[in-house]
matplotlib code that plots the C-alpha trace (Angstrom):
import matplotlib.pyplot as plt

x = [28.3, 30.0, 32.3, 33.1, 35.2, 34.6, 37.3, 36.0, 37.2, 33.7, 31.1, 27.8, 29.1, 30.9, 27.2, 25.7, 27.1, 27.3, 23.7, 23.3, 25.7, 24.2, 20.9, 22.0, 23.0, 26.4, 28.7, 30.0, 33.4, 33.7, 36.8, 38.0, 41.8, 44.0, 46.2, 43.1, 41.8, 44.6, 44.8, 41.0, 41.5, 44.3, 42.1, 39.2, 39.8, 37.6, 36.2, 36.2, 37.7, 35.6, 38.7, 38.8, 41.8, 41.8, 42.2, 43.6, 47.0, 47.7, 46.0, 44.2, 47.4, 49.6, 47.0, 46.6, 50.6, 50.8, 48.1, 49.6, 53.6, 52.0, 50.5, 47.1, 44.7, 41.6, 39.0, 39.5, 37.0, 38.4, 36.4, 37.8, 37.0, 39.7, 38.8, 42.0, 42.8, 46.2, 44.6, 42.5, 45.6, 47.4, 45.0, 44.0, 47.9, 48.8, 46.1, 42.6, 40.1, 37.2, 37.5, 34.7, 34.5, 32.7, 29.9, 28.2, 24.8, 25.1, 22.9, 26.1, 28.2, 26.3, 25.9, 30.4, 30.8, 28.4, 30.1, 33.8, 32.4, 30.7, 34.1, 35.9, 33.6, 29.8, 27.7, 25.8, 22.3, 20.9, 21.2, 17.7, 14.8, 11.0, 7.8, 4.0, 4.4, 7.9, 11.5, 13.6, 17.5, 19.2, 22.8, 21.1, 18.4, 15.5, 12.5, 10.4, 6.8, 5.6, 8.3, 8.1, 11.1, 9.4, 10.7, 11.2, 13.4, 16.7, 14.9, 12.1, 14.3, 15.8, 12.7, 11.4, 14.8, 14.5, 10.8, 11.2, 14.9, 13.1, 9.2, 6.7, 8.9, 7.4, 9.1, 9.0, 9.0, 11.8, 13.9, 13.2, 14.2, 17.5, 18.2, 16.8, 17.9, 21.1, 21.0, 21.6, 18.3, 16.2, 13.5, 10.3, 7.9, 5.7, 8.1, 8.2, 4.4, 4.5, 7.5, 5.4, 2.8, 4.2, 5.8, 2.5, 1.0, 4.1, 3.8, 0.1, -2.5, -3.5, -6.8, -7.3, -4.6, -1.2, 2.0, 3.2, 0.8, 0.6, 0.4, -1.3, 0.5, 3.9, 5.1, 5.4, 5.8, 6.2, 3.4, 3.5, 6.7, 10.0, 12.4, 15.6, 15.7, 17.0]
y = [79.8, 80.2, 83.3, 84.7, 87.7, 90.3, 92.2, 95.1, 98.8, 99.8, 100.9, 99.3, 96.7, 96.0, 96.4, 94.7, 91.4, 92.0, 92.1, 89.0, 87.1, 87.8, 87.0, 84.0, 82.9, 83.6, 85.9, 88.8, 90.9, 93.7, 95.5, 97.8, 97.0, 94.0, 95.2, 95.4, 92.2, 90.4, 92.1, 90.9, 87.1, 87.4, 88.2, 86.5, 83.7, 83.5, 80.3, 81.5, 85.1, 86.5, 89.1, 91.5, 91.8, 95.9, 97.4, 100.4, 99.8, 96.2, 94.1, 90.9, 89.1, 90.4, 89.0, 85.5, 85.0, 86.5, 83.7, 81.1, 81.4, 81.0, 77.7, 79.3, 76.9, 79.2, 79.0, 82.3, 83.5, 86.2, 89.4, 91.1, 93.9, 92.3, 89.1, 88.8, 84.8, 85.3, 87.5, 84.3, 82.2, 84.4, 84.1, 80.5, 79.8, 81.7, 79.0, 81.1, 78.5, 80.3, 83.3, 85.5, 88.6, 91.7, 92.6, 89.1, 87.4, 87.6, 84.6, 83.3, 84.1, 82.7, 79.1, 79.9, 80.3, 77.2, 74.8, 76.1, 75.6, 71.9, 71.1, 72.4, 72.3, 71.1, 73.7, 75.2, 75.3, 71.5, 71.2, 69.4, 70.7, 69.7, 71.6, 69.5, 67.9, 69.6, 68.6, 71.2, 70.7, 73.6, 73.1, 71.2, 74.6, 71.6, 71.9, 68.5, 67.7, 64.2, 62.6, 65.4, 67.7, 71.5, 74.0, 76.7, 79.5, 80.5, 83.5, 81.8, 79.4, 81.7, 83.5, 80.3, 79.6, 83.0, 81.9, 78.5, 79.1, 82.0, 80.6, 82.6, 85.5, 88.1, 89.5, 92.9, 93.6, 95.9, 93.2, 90.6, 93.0, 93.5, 89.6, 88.2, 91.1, 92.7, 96.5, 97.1, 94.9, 97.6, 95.5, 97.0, 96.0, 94.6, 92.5, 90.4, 90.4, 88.8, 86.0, 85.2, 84.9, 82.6, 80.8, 80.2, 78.1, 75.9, 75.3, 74.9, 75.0, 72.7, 72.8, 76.0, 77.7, 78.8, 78.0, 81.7, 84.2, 87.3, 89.7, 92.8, 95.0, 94.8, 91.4, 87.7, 84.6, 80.7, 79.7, 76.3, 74.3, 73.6, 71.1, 69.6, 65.9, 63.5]
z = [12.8, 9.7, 9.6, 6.0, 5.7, 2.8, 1.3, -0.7, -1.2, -3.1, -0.2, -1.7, -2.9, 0.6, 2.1, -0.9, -0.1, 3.8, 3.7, 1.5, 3.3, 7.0, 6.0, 5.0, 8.5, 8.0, 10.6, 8.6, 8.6, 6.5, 5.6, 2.7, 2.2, 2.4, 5.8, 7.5, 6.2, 7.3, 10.8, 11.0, 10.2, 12.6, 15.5, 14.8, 11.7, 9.0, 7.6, 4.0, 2.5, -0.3, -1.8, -4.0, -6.2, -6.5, -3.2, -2.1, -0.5, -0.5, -3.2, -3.5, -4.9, -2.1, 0.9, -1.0, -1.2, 2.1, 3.7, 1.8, 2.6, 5.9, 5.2, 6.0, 4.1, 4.6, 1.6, -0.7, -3.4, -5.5, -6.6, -10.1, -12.7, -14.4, -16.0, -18.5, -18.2, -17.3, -14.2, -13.4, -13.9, -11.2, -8.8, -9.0, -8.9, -5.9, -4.1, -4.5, -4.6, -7.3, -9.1, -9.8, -12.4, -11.8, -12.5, -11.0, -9.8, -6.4, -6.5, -8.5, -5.4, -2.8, -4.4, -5.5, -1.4, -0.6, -3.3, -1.6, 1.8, 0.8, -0.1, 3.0, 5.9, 6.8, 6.5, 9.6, 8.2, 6.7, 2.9, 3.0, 4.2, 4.1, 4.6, 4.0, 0.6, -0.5, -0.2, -0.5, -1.9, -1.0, -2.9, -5.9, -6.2, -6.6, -5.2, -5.1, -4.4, -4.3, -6.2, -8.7, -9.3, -9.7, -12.7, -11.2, -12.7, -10.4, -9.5, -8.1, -6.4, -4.3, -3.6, -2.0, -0.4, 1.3, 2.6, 3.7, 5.7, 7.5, 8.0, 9.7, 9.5, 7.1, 4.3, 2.6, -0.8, -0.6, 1.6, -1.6, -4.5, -1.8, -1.8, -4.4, -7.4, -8.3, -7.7, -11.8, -12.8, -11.6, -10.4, -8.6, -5.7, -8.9, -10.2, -6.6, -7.0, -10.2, -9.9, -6.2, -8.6, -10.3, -7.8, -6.5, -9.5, -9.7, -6.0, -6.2, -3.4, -0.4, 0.0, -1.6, 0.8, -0.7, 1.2, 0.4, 2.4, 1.7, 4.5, 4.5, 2.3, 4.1, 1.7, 1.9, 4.0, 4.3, 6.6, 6.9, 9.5, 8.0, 9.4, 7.9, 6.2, 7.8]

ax = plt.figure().add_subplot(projection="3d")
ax.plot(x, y, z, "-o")
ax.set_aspect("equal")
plt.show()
């Protein structure tokens, strides 16, 4: 399993990503200032550092140049209120491998970490799944059904990413607006209603049965068998 460190002074936003990033399928450490983060990859190395620059006691700059004088190759994003190009220049210089500027999609951020990872490691979880008539390209966000690439928004994507890498399992509302939103959109349960919605039509129907049921009035979920492509 893929284990991705987060470095992050700010509580929800700690959580925020810890959330995203376990559900995932990755394994999560989360720490609020850079001597803990490095006493953490110490004991149990990380395969990829998301890192804020603004922490507390020891900033982001200080743990980058600390990993890299010690010829420490592991994969760093970097988190920043501060998006001043010479800031980016910095960073990127002192060996982070993507910079990211606050506030972001975390949608942004999770395809940032699987691009870095693609380039640094195989991922744990296949790229390429298929369910019935659909082929589903995980790092490409394309969705294909008989030949036929689907347009479906970013928004939608994920929604249907979150379905088909879990199937059978049912999702709440609440647990959708969590993965699929960021917490300033200010999205509510009717909002998931209506992008499943339309999810639903650009999917379309097999004999009259949608792949997305809905169950009860708990939320949603992929009910038909996913398995990677080989």
């Amino acid at each position: 399993m893929t284990h991705v460190l987060v470095v992050e002074d700010e509580p929800s936003l700690r959580q925020l990503l810890t959330n995203n990033l376990t559900f995932e399928g990755y394994l999560v450490t989360a720490v609020d200032d850079g001597g803990p983060a490095l006493a953490a990859h110490s004991a149990n190395r990380a395969d990829l550092i998301v890192l804020d620059l603004m922490l507390p006691t020891m900033d982001g700059y200080q743990v980058l140049k600390q990993l890299r004088e010690h010829q420490d190759p592991v994969p760093i994003l970097m988190l920043t209120a501060r998006g001043a190009e010479a800031d980016r220049i910095q960073g990127l210089s002192l060996g982070a491998d993507d910079y990211l500027v606050k506030p972001f999609s975390v949608l942004e951020l999770l395809a940032r970490i699987k691009a870095i990872l693609r380039r640094t490691r195989p991922l744990d979880r296949p790229n390429v799944l298929k369910s019935g008539p659909f082929r589903f390209d995980l790092p490409a966000l394309e969705v294909i059904r008989e030949g036929k690439t689907l347009d479906l928004t970013p928004r939608e994507f994920r929604l249907v990413e979150i379905l088909i890498t879990h199937p059978g399992r049912t999702h709440s509302r609440l647990e959708l607006l969590n993965l699929a939103w960021d917490p300033d959109a200010r999205p509510t349960p009717r909002t998931v209603d209506v992008h499943i919605a339309n999810l639903r039509k650009k999917l379309g129907e097999e004999e009259g049965r949608p792949w997305i049921a809905t169950v009860g009035g708990e939320g949603y979920r992929w009910i038909a068998p996913v398995e990677p492509d080989t």
